[in-house]
N, C-alpha and C positions, 0 to 999 in steps of 0.2 A: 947401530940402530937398524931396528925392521919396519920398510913401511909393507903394507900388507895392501892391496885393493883387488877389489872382483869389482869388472868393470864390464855394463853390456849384458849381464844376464837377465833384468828384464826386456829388454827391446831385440837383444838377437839372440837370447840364447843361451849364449857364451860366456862365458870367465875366465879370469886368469888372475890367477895367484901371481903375488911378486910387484915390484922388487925387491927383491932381499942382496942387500950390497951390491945392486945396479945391475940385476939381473932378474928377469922375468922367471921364474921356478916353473910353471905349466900352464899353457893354455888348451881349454877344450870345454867340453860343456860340464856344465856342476857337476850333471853323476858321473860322468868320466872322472873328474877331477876326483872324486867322494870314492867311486869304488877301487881307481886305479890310478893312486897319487904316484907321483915320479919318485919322491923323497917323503922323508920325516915334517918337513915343514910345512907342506902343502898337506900332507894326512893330517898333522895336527891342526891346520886350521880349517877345515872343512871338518862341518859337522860336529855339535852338540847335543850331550857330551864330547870331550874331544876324544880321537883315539886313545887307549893304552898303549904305555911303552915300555917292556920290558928290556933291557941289556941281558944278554943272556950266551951262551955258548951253540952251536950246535953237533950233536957228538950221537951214536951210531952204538944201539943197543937193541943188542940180540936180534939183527937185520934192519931194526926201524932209524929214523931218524927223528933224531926228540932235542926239543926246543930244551935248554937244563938253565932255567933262570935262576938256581942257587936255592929257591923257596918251591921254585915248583917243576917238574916234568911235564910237558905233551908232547904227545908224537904228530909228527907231520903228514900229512896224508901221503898213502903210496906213492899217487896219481903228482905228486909233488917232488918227488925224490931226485927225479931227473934233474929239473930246474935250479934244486937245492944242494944236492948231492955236492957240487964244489967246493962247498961251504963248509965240511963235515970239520971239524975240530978247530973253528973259528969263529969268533965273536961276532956277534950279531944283533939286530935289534928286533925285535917280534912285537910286532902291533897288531891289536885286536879293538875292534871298535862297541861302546858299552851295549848296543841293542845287538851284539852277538853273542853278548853272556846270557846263560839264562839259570836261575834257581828254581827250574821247574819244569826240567824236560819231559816234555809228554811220551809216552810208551811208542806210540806209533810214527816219531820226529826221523826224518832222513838228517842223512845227513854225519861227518864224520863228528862225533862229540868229545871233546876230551874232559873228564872231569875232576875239580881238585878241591879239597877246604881252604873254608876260608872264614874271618869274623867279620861279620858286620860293622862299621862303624858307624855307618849314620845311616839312615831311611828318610828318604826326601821324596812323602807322595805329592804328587803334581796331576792326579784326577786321573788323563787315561795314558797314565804310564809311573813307573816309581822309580826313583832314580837311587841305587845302591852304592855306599863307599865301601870299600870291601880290603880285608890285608889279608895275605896270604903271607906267612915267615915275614919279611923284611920289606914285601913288595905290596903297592898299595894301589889298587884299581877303582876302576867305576865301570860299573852294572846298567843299565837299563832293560827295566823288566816290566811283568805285566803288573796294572793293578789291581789282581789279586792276589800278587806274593804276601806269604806270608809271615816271610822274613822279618827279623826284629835286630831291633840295636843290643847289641853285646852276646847276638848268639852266634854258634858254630852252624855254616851250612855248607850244602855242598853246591858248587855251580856246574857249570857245563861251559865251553869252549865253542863255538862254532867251528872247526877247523881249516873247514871249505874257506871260509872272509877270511883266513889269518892271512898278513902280511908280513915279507919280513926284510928287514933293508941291513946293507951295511953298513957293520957300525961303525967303520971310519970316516964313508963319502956320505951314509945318511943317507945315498938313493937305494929305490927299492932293487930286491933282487926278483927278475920277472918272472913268475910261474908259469909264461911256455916259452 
């Protein structure tokens, strides 16, 4: 059994995920916690939508390093190679959190983007935001986007990746692997 508590962040600040099996997972303030979770279970419970989590490999084409979750390819930012480089033809977990997808990259967006198809499977507008379920092949994420996508239920579109916010951990310990 998981008990889960964030204790103290309204009066000091701070939170901390855990216990999970009698051990604290991380303590630090929410957006530490949100942008740089230690593991898979402190990412997935910080913030809604929760993380995405692909299972995936990572494997080293034509000089790049690309995420290969079986349904889809992204590559990993350069500026990342280092950090990840150890990794190259080992299992992995790739998390991406749903307000880093976007179906509607604007021309002038920074940023490294990686982009894949995908269908729709539900449209959940929720006023100033639309929450997307999306499958790619076998793998089944969630979106947060603007709202005015104009994405619909049962069509093909294309998304975009955030690259920069990818996270990725390993897939045996579950903790992340650090990007510097």
């Amino acid at each position: 059994m998981r008990i889960v508590e964030i204790e103290g962040v309204a009066v000091e600040g701070r939170g901390r995920v855990g216990p999970r099996e009698d051990r604290i997972e991380q303590v630090g303030q929410p957006i530490e916690l949100f942008q740089n979770p230690a593991n898979t279970f402190v990412a997935g419970f910080i913030g809604s939508p929760a993380m995405n989590f692909f299972s995936a490999k990572l494997v080293q084409v034509d000089g790049d390093l690309v995420i290969d979750s079986g349904s889809f390819q992204v590559k990993i930012p350069q500026q990342y190679h280092d950090a990840y480089g150890t990794y190259k033809d080992k299992e992995v977990t790739f998390g991406i959190r749903p307000e880093d997808i976007t179906d509607s990259l604007p021309v002038n967006s920074r940023g490294q983007w990686e982009k894949l198809g995908a269908k729709v499977r539900l449209v959940e507008p929720l006023g100033a935001e639309i929450i997307l379920e999306l499958e790619s092949g076998k793998q089944r994420f969630t979106a947060r986007v603007d709202p005015q996508s104009k994405s619909r239920s049962n069509e093909e579109v294309e998304v975009s990746f955030d690259m920069r916010k990818m996270h990725l951990f390993d897939a045996e310990s579950e903790k992340v692997i650090p990007r510097k």
